[in-house]
Phi, psi and omega in degrees: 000118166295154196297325159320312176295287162276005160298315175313308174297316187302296190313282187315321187285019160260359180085223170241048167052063156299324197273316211300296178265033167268316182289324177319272196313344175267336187301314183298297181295351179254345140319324195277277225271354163278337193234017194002080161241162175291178169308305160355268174299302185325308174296349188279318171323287190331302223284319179299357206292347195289272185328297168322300177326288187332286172326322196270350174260011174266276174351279204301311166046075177276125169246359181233171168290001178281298200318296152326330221241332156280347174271320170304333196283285187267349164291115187293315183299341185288304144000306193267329193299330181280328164283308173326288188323276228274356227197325178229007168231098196318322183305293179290014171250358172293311187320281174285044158253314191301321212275320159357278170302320229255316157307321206283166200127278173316159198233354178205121168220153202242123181249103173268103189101054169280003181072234181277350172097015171307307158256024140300319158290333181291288185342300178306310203283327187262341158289143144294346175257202190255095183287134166272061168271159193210124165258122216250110159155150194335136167283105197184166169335319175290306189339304206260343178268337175300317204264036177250334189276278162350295175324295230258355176262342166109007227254146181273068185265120153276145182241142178235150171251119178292153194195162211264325205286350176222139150288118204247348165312138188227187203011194181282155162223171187274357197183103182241127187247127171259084203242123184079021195240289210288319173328338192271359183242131173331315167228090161322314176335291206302309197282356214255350167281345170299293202289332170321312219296318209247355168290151161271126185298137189113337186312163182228135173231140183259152209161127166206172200214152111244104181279153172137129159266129183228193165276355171259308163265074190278008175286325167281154192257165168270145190200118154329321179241153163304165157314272210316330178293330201264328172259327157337300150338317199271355158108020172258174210249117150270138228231356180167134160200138158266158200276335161272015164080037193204352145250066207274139101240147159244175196236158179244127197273000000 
């Protein structure tokens, strides 16, 4: 199947988008009540979360992985911003609905670097079972509004704080979804030689990077290899890559 075919097949199973915009509308009520604002004001957070992000990691001008691992650690804008992405670009929520389904099954899955916790919920929401999921990512603003987001769904999430410096993972999983991540950590290498170490072999990990430090994304890095090269490299078999970079999985052989 070509990535066209499937971003199409992805696209068409959301329909005339009930979930897409049902998350909306919830993504929007859990800015108002986390943050106790009106519907109003919420949506201006979201729609500013870019922008807000930016600003504050221009401010902040991290120059070590600590530096880095705190601005983030403390950007409030990060929050709106990943709900605008995650929420409001019909794509990346196909994806990750899509990457969701393509789990079940699994009997341990790892989301690394989850952020706002999105697709953890897509996980929960798409098993038939009693789910092992485990989120994975910095002790931080995001940290506490994902695992304030579990909460109020009821939802059974291990939550873990990532850290450069100890591997806190433990066995193996059936499935590691990496999406948006290694562009933000200084050696991408080092973690995607992690997530191999903790793939189970036959295991599948969904990854992708956009690397390039700009004037727009001054939070992303610049890196000598592409993704495919850094998973390739890392001994996994690849089973789909898109020309955008965003319907990477691979298998650990």
């Amino acid at each position: 199947m070509s990535v066209w075919d499937f971003a199409g097949k992805t696209m068409l199973r959301l329909g005339s988008y009930p979930a897409f915009k049902k998350e909306q509308k919830v993504a929007v009520d859990e800015i108002s009540r986390y943050f106790k604002v009106n519907t109003h004001r919420a949506l201006e957070m979201i729609a500013g979360g870019y922008e807000q992000t930016r600003q504050e990691w221009l401010q902040a001008d991290p120059k070590t992985a600590d530096d880095m691992a705190a601005a983030y650690a403390n950007s409030e804008g990060y929050i709106f911003d990943l709900t605008n992405f995650n929420n409001f670009n019909s794509l990346e929520f196909a994806v990750r609905k899509r990457f969701a389904k393509e789990c079940q099954g699994a009997k341990r899955v790892l989301d690394y670097g989850g952020g706002i916790g999105s697709i953890c919920i897509h996980l929960w929401n798409e098993s038939n079972d009693d789910p092992d999921i485990t989120y994975y990512d910095l002790k931080g603003k995001c940290f506490d509004f994902a695992k304030w987001r579990f909460a109020q769904r009821g939802m059974k999430i291990g939550m873990l704080r990532a850290s450069d410096r100890e591997d806190r993972l433990e066995g193996s999983y059936d499935a590691i979804i990496c999406l948006e991540v290694l562009e933000h950590v200084p050696d991408p290498e080092f973690h995607v030689e992690r997530l191999v170490a903790h793939l189970r072999r036959g295991g599948t990990l969904f990854g992708n990077a956009a690397f390039g430090h700009t004037d727009a994304y001054p939070q992303h890095m610049d890196y000598h290899k592409s993704a495919r090269e850094i998973f390739a490299d890392a001994g996994l078999a690849e089973l789909r890559f898109g020309p955008f970079d965003t319907f990477n999985k691979w298998v650990k052989p």
